[in-house]
N, C-alpha and C positions, 0 to 999 in steps of 0.2 A: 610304669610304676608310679604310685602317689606317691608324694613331695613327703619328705623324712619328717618324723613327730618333729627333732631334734635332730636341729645344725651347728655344726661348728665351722667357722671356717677361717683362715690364719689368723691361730691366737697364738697371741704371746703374751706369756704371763711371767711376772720380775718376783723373785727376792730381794728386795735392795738393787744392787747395780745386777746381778747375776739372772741369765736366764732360764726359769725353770723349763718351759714349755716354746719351742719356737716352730710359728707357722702350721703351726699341726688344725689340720681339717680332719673331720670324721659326721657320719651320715648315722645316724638310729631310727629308723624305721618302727611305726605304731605295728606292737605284736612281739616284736623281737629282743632276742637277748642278744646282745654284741660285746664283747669285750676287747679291753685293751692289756695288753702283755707286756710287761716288760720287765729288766731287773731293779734293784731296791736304787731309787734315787733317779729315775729315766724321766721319772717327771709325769706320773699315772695318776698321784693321786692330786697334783695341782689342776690337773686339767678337771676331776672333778670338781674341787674346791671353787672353780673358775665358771663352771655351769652352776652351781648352786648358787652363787653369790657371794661365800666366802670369801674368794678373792678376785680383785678386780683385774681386769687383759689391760695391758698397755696397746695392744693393738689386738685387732681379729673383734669376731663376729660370733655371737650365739643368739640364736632364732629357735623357738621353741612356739609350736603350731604358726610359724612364719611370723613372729612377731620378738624383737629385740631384746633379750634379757641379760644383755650382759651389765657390768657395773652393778643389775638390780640390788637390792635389798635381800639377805637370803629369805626373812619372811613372806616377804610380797613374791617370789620365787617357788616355796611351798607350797603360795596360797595356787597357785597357777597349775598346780599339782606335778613337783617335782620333788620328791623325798630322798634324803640322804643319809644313808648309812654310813657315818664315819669309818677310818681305819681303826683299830684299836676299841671300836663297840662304843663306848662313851654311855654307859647308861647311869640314871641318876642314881645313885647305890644306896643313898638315905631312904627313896621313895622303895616303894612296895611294887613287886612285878604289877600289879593289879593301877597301878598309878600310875608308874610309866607307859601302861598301854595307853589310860587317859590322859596322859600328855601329848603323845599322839596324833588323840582325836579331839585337840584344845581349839581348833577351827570350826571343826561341827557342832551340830545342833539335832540331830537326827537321834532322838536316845534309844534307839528302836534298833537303828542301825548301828547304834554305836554297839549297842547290847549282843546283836548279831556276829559284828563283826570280830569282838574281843573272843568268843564261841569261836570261830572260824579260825584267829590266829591260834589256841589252845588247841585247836585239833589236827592242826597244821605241828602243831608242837606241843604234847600233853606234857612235858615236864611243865612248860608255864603254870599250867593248870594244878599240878602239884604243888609248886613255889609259890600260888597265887599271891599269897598273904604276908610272905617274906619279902625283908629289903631286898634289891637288886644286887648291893653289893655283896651279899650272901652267896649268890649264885657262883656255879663254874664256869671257866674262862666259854666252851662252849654256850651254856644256856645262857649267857649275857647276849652273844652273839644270836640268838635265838629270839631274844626279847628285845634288839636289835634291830634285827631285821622287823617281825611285829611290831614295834611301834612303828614302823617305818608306814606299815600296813596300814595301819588304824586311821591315817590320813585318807585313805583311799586313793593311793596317785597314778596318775596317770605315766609317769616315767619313775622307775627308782632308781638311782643312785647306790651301786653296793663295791665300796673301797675291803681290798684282801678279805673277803668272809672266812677264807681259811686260816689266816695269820691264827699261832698259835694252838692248832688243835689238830687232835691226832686225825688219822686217817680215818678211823670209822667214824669222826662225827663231820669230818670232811665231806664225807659220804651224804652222811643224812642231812648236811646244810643244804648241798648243792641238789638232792634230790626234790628238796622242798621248794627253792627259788625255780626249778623246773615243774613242779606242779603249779605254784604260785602263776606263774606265768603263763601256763596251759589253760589253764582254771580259770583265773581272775583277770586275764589280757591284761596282766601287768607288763610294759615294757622296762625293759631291764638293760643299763650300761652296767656294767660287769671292769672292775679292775682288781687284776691277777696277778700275783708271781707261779700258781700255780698252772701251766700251762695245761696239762693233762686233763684236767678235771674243767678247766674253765672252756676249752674249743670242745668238748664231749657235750656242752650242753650249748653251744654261742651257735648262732646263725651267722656270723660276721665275725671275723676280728681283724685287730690290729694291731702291729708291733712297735711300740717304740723304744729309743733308743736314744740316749742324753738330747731328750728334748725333743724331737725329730718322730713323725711316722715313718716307717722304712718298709713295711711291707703292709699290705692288706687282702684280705681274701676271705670266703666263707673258713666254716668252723673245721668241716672238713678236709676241706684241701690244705689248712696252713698245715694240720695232723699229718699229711703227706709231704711237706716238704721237709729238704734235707736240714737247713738252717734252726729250721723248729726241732725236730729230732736231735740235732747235738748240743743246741747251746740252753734249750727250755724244757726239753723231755728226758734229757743227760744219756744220749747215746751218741753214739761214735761208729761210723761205715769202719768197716774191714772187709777185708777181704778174708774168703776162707776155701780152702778146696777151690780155687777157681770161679768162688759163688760171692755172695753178698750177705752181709748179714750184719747185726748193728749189734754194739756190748755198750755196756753202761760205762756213761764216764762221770765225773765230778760237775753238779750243775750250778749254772750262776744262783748265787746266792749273797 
């Protein structure tokens, strides 16, 4: 197998004296979605913040196409084509959908392609298309996270960075987020690191994933098999083995949250 777009390898990354992230290595492969799992506070979304540049490792290693990018700069980091969708969306809410996708694409110079491209994320997501002309901050909590992800787009990156895309929104647009970052990816060979509390929905589309847990990986596996194991089923899918008639079978229990 070729060498991973993106490496991580024992980082540890501080708040103050306190460890967010310890020793945690993880592999992304050009082409694939991987995600990491775990509950609120496990330390999912520093390890992004820690590959894009926002926050610097006290110790460990990130190599991205085999060349060192930790401590970088997050802009000199983007430029290298690694886009980060924040948690929580972060879109400029004064600006107009139609400006935040040109924020975006504030590195390029291709207007040709920009013009393409902006097409492409609108049809990928027609409410954009509808909102064009309105501020950002007008939008639903969903089509922020829409225009979100699209700007993310507009860079044309080669890895993307997507912290909770579900935080927030109901199940049907759950639905049509995660249907799109699986097209996006099919389509556009965009690679995708993936950080989820939603277990169900994030291993249904991951080639990879991984569990952690106060800081620490604890399990790794493709998308499917974690879907099979017992640990994932009761603490991340919220069911619980019983027994019944002498048989097996799982009922729903209360999930970490």
């Amino acid at each position: 197998m070729a060498e991973p777009l993106l490496q991580v390898r024992n980082l540890e990354t501080y708040y103050g004296p306190i460890v967010a992230i310890r020793g945690v290595s993880l592999d992304v492969h050009a082409g694939q979605i991987v995600t990491v799992l775990g509950a609120n506070g496990a330390g999912k979304t520093t390890i992004l913040k820690t590959i894009s540049g926002v926050m610097d490792p006290q110790k460990g290693t990130v190599l991205f196409e085999g060349r060192p990018i930790q401590k970088m700069n997050p802009d000199k980091v983007m430029r290298l084509g690694i886009s980060h969708v924040p948690e929580g969306r972060e879109v400029f809410p004064f600006l107009t959908v139609q400006e935040n996708l040109a924020m975006g694409a504030f590195i390029r110079h291709d207007r040709a392609g920009i013009a393409r491209d902006t097409d492409m994320v609108c049809d990928y997501f027609p409410r954009l298309r509808e909102r064009f002309k309105q501020p950002a901050g007008w939008l639903s909590g969903g089509e922020q996270q829409m225009l979100a992800i699209s700007r993310a787009l507009m860079a044309r990156p080669k890895v993307m960075l997507l912290d909770e895309p579900s935080l927030g929104l109901s199940p049907l647009l759950v639905k049509e987020i995660f249907e799109i970052v699986l097209r996006v990816n099919r389509e556009q060979k965009t690679t995708i690191l993936l950080v989820e509390q939603n277990a169900n929905v994030a291993l249904n589309v991951a080639d990879f994933g991984y569990v952690i847990e106060v800081g620490r990986i604890v399990m790794e596996d493709t998308g499917p098999r974690l879907l099979e194991k017992d640990d994932i089923k009761e603490f991340y899918l919220g069911l619980k083995e019983q027994s019944a008639r002498g048989g097996r079978r799982w009922k729903k229990r209360k999930t970490w949250r």
